[in-house]
N, C-alpha and C positions, 0 to 999 in steps of 0.2 A: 494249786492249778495256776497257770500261767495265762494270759490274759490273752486270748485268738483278736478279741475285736476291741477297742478300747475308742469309744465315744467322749470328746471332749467337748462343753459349753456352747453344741450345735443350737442354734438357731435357725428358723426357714420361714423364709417373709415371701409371700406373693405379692405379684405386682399391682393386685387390688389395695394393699397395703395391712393385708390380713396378715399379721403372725402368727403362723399355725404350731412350730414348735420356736420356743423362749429358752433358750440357756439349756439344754439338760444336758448331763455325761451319766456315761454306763459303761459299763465292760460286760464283756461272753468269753468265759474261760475255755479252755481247749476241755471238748467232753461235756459241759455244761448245758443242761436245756435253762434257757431263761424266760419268762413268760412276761410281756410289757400286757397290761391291762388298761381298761379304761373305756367311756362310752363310746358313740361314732362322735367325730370330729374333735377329740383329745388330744390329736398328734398323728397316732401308733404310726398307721399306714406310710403317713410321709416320712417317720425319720425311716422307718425299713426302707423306704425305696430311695432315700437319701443315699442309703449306705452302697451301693454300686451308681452313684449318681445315675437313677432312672426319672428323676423328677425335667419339666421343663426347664431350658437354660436359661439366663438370665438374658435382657429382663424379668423373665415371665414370671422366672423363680430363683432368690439370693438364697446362697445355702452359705453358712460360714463355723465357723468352728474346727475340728477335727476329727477325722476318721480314721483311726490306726489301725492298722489290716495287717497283721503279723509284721508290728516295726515301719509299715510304710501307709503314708498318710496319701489316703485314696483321693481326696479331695485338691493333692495338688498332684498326681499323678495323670500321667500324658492319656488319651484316648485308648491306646492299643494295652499298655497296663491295664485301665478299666476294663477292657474288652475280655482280657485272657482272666480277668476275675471273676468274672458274672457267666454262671455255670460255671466252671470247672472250680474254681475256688468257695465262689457265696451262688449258693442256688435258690430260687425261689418256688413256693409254690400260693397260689391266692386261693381264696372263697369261692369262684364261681367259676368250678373247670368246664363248664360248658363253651364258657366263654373265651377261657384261655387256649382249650385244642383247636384245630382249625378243622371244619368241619368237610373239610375235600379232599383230604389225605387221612391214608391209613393212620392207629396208632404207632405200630409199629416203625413208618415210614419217619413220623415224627422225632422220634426217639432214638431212630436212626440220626438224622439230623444232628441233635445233641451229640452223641458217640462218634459223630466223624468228626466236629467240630472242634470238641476239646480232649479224645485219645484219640487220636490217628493211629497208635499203636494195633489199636485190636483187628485183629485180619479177618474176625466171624463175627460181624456186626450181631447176624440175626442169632446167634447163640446167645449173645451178649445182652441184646432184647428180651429172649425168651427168659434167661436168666435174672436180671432185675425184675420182670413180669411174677415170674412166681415167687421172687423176694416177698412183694409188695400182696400175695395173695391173689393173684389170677392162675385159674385154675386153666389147663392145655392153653401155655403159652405160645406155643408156637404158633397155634392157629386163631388164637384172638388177637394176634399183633397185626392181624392181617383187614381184620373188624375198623371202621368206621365209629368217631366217636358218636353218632345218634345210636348204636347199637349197644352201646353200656349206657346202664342204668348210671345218677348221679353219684354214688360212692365211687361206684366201679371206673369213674374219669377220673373221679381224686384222686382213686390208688394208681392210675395208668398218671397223671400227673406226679406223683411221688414217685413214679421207679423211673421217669424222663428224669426228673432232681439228684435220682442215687445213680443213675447211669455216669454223673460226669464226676462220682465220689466227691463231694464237695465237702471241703471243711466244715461251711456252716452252711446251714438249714435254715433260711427264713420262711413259716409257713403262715401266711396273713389271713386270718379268719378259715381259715382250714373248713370249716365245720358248720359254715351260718348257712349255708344253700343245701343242706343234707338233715334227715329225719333226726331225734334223738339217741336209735339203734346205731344208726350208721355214725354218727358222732362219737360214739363211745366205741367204737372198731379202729375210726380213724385214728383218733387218738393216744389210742392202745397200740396200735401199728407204727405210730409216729415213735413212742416210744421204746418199743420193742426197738426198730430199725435204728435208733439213735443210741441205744444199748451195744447192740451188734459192730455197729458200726465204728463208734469212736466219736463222730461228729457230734460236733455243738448245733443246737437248736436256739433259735428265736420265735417265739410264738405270739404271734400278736392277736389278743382277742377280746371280746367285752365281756367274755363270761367267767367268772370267775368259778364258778361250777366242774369248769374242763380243768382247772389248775391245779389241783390239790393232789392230784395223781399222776403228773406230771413235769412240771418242772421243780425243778434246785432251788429257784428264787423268782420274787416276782418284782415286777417294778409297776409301781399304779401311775398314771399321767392324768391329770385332768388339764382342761381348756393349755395344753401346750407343755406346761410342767409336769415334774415329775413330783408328787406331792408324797410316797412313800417307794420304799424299796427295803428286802431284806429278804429275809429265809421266809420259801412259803409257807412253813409251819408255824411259822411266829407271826408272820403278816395275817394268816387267817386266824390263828387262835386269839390275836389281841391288836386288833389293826390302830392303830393310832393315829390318822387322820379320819374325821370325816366320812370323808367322799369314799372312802377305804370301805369306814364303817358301812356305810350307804347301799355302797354295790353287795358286799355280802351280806347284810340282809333282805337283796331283791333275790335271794337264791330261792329256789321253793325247796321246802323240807318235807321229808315224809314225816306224819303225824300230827304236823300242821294244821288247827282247821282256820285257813284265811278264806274270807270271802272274794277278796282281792290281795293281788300281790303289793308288796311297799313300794311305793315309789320315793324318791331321792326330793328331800327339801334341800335346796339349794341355795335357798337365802340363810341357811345355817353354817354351811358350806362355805359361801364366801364372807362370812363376818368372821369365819375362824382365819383367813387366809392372811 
C-alpha cells in the first residue's frame, strides 16, 4: 500500500511554551484504518487537527515539520489548497456531535451545506442526503433529514455526523474520540459502522482514542503517543499481544476483562514509565 498521508518530525509548540507534540512521523496508507492511541493530553487531538492546519496560527500556535497529503506538503500549501482539502479530501468527525451540529438548522440542511460545497456536481442534493443517511443507518431518510439535531438521540448525531463526512467521499477519515460521549452499546455500533463504511468505501481511517478496548477490532495498526511522543507503533496484533513499552503495557491492562474479579481497575504507575524513558 502506498502511503495517502505521510507525517514527518511534526512538532506543535503553544505560545504558553507547552510542547504538546515532540518530533513524531507516521504515515496512512491508501485503504488503511490507523488507530493513534494514548491518554487525554498525549498529543492525539492536536497532531489530527494539525493535519488540515485547523489549530490556532502563530503566534498562538508553531506547527513545524511535514505533512504530505498525496505528494503535496499541506503545511506549506496556500489557503485555498487547504481549503479544497478539509471535507472533500480529509474529513473530520469529533466526540461530541452535540456540539459539532448546529442546533438551528435542519440535519439535512447541514449536510446539504457540505454537498454543495465540495460536489457541485450533484443536481438531487436531497437524494444524495437521503442516500448517505441510510448509508450510515438512519432509517426513512428522507424525513429525518428534515429533523433538528435535539431530535436524535447521541448515537443517532454521530451517525448523521458520519454521513455529513461520507457526503464529501473523503480520502481519509479522521474520527477523534468517535465514541467517549455515547453509552458502551452505541460505542460498539459506531465502531462497527466506522468500519464497515471504511471497508465499502476504500477510505483510510485515522482514529484517535484512549481506549484501547475499541482497537483490536478495528484498525491495521496502532500507534501509542505519550506526553507528545510516539513511544510504540506496529501491527495491532502484535502491539496488543506483546507491547513493548511501558505505558503500552500500562493502558492495556486498564482494560476490564470478563472473568476478572478486580476490586478496582489498574491504574498507570508513571514513575515506572518515565525511568524507562
Amino acid at each position: 500500500m502506498h502511503p495517502l498521508l505521510t507525517v514527518n518530525n511534526l512538532s506543535i509548540r503553544f505560545q504558553d511554551g507547552n510542547l504538546a507534540v515532540d518530533d513524531i512521523s507516521f504515515a496512512v496508507a491508501d485503504g488503511e484504518a490507523v488507530a493513534v492511541v494514548g491518554e487525554s493530553g498525549s498529543g492525539k487531538s492536536v497532531t489530527a487537527l494539525s493535519l488540515t492546519r485547523l489549530l490556532p496560527a502563530p503566534p498562538a500556535c508553531t506547527v513545524s515539520g511535514g505533512i504530505v497529503w498525496r505528494g503535496k506538503d499541506l503545511l506549506a500549501a496556500d489557503h485555498a489548497a487547504i481549503r479544497r482539502a478539509r471535507g472533500k479530501e480529509i474529513a473530520y468527525i469529533f466526540q461530541e456531535p452535540s456540539t459539532s451540529l448546529n442546533p438551528v438548522f435542519s440535519i439535512g440542511y447541514q449536510i446539504a451545506e457540505a454537498i454543495k460545497l465540495h460536489r457541485p456536481e450533484i443536481k438531487d442534493v436531497n437524494a444524495e442526503i437521503a442516500r448517505v443517511l441510510e448509508l450510515v443507518g438512519i432509517r426513512n431518510a428522507g424525513q429525518r433529514q428534515r429533523d433538528y439535531p435535539h431530535q436524535f438521540s447521541g448515537g443517532m448525531q454521530q451517525r448523521a455526523m458520519i454521513a455529513m463526512a461520507l457526503a464529501c467521499r473523503p480520502k481519509l477519515l479522521v474520527a477523534d474520540e468517535p465514541t467517549t460521549a455515547l453509552d458502551v452499546t452505541i460505542q460498539a455500533q459506531i465502531i462497527g459502522l466506522l468500519r464497515e463504511l471504511q471497508q465499502q468505501t476504500g477510505m483510510s481511517v485515522l482514529l484517535i482514542t484512549h481506549n484501547f478496548g475499541i482497537v483490536s477490532g478495528f484498525a491495521d495498526r496502532v500507534i501509542v503517543m505519550f506526553r507528545g511522543k510516539i513511544v510504540e507503533a506496529g501491527a495491532t496484533r502484535e502491539v496488543l499481544r506483546n507491547p513493548q513499552h511501558p505505558y503500552t503495557r500500562a493502558l492495556i491492562d486498564c482494560i476490564p476483562q470478563l472473568g476478572q474479579n478486580k476490586e478496582r481497575l489498574t491504574t498507570i504507575d508513571y514513575s515506572k514509565i518515565l525511568d524507562s524513558r
